[in-house]
C-alpha positions in Angstrom: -4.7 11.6 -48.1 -1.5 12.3 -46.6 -2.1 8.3 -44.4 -2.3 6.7 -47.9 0.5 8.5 -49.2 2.5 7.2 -46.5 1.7 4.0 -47.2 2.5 4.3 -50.7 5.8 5.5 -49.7 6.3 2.5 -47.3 5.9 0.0 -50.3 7.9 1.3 -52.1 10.7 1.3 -50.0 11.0 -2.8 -50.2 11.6 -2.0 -53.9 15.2 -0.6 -52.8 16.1 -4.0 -52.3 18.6 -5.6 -54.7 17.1 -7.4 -57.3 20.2 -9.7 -57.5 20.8 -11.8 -54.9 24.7 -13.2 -54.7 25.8 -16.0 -53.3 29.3 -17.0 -51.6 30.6 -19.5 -54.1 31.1 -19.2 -57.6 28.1 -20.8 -60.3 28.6 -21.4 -63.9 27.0 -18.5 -65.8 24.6 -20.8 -67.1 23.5 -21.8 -63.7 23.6 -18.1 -62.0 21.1 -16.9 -64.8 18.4 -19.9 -63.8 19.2 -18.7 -60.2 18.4 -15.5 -60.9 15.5 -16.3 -62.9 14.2 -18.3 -60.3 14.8 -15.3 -58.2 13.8 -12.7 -59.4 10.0 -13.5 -60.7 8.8 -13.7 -57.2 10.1 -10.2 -56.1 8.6 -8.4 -59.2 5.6 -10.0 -58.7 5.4 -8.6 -55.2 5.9 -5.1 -56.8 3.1 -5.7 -58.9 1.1 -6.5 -56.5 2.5 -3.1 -54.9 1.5 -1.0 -57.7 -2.6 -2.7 -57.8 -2.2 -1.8 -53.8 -1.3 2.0 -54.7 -3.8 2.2 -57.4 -6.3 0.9 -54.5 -5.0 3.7 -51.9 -5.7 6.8 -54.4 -9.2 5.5 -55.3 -9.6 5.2 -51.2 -8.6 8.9 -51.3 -11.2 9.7 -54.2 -14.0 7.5 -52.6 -13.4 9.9 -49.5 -12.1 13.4 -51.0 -14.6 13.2 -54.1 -12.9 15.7 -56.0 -13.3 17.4 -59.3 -11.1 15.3 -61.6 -11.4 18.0 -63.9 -9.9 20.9 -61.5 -6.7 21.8 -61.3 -6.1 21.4 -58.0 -6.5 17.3 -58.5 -4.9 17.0 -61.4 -2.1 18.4 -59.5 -2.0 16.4 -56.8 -2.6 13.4 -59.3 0.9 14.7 -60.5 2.6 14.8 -57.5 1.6 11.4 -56.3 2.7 9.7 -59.9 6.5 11.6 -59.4 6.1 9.8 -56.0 5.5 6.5 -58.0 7.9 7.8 -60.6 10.9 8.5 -57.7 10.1 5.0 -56.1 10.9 3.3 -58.8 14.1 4.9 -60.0 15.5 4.9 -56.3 14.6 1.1 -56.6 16.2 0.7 -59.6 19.3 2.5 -58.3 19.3 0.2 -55.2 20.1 -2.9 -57.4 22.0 -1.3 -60.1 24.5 0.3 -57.1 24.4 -3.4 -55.8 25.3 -5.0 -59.0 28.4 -2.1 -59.4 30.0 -3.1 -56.3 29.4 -7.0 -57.4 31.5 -7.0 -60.1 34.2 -4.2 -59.0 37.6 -5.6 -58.3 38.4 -3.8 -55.8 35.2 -4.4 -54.0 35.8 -7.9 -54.5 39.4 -8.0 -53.1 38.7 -5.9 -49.6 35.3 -8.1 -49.1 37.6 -11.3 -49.6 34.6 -12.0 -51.8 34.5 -15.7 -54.2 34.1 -15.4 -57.8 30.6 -14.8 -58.9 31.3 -17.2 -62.1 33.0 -20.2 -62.7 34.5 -19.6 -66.3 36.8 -22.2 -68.2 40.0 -21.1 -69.4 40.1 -22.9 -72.6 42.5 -23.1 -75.6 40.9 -23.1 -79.0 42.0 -22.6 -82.9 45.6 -22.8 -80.8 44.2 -19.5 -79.1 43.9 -19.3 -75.1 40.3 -17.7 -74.2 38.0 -17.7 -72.3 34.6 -20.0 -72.0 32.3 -18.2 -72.1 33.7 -15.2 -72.9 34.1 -12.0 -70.8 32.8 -9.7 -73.2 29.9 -10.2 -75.2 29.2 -13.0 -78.2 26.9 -13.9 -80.9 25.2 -16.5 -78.9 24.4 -13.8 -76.2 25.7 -15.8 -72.9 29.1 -14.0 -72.5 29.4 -12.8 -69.1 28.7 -8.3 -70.6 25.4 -10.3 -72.0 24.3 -11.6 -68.8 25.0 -8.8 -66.8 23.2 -6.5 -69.2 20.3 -9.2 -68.9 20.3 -8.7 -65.5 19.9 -4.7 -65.9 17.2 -5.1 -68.1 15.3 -6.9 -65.2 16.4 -4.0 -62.9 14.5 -1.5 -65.7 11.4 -4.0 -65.9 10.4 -2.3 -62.0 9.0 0.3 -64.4 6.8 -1.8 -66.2 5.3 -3.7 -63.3 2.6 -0.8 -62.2 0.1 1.1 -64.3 0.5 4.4 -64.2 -1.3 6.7 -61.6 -1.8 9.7 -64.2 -3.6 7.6 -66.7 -4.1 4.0 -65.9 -3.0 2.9 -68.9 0.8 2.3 -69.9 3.8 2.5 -67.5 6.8 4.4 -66.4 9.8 3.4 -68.7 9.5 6.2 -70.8 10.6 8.4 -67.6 13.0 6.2 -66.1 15.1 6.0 -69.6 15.5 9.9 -68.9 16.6 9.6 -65.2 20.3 11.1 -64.9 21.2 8.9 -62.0 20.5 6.1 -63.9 22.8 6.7 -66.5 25.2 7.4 -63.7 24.6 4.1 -62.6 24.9 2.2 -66.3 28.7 4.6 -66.1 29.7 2.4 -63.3 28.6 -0.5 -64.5 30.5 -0.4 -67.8 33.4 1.2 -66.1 33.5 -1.8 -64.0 33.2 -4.3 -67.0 35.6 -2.8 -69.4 38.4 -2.7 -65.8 37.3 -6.7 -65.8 38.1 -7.0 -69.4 41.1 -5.9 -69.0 42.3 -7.4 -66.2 41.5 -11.3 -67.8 43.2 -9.9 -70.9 46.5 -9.0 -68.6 46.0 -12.6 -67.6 45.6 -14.8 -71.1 49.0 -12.7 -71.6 51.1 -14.0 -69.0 50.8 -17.1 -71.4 52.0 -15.7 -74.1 55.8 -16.7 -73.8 54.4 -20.3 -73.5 52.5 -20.2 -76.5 55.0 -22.0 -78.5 53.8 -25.5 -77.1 50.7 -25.3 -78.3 51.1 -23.4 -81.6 54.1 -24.3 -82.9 53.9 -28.0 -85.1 56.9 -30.3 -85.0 
């Protein structure tokens, strides 16, 4: 029991792992979702594949054990192997949330000497300097808030990739969406957005005394 526990606990270890892979140059935000897409499919398949190993490992333990599943004593230890699972999970979600927080914090950025993660446009439109896309979030869902929320989302989807221990039906979302370090986590994250926000508003303004070219008509 305690040797496929263990083992358990080794797997899920690898899901610690960012989920988001950066690379040192800047990529259109068009082209850094595909890249992540292309990414990312491959390492959540590897933690399904994970969660039909663990599923495996505690019918191992019944084959061998052959306990009453009726008895309290199993049902317990059923319990304490799925907050195992349950822990795994939101420490790997943590992992690649705590990643993506330092990606886009500016200070992080500057002492790293790190590139840009996007290429964005500076554009001037309706006689308005903005951004292309935007920084914040749009109708059409690709401003650069949008993709990094799309990104979270794939984070969260480690809870849906193995059925659960307890019942073998359904998944662990439910229980993630209550972990408190994971709202900790979302905290920095927006933090870190809104500080962006603000600092490529402070820089559309140092156009402002310009303006006059481009909205003034002789």
């Amino acid at each position: 029991m305690k040797d496929n526990v263990k083992k358990m606990q080794e797997m899920m270890k690898n899901w610690t792992k960012p989920l988001f892979e950066r690379k040192n140059k800047p990529f259109a935000p068009d082209d850094l979702v595909q890249q992540h897409d292309a990414a990312i499919g491959p390492r959540l398949d590897d933690i399904k594949t994970d969660g039909k190993e663990i599923h495996k490992l505690m019918k191992d333990t019944v084959d061998h054990i052959r306990p009453d599943k009726k008895s309290h004593t199993w049902l317990a230890y059923v319990d304490y192997v799925n907050g195992l699972i349950i822990e795994g999970v939101t420490i790997g979600i943590e992992g690649s949330m705590n990643f993506l927080a330092d990606q886009i914090n500016i200070s992080f950025n500057r002492n790293h000497q790190l590139l840009p993660m996007f290429d964005i446009r500076v554009d001037l439109r309706d006689r308005d300097v903005c951004f292309d896309p935007t920084i914040g979030s749009n109708s059409r869902g690709n401003g650069i808030k949008d993709i990094i929320y799309k990104i979270i989302e794939d984070f969260i989807s480690i809870s849906i990739q193995t059925p659960r221990l307890d019942s073998g039906n359904g998944d662990y979302l439910v229980e993630i969406k209550d972990q408190f370090t994971l709202f900790g986590c979302m905290q920095v994250i927006s933090n870190n957005m809104i500080e962006i926000e603000q600092a490529t508003q402070d820089f559309i303004r140092q156009y402002q005394d310009k303006e006059f070219l481009w909205k003034e008509t002789l």
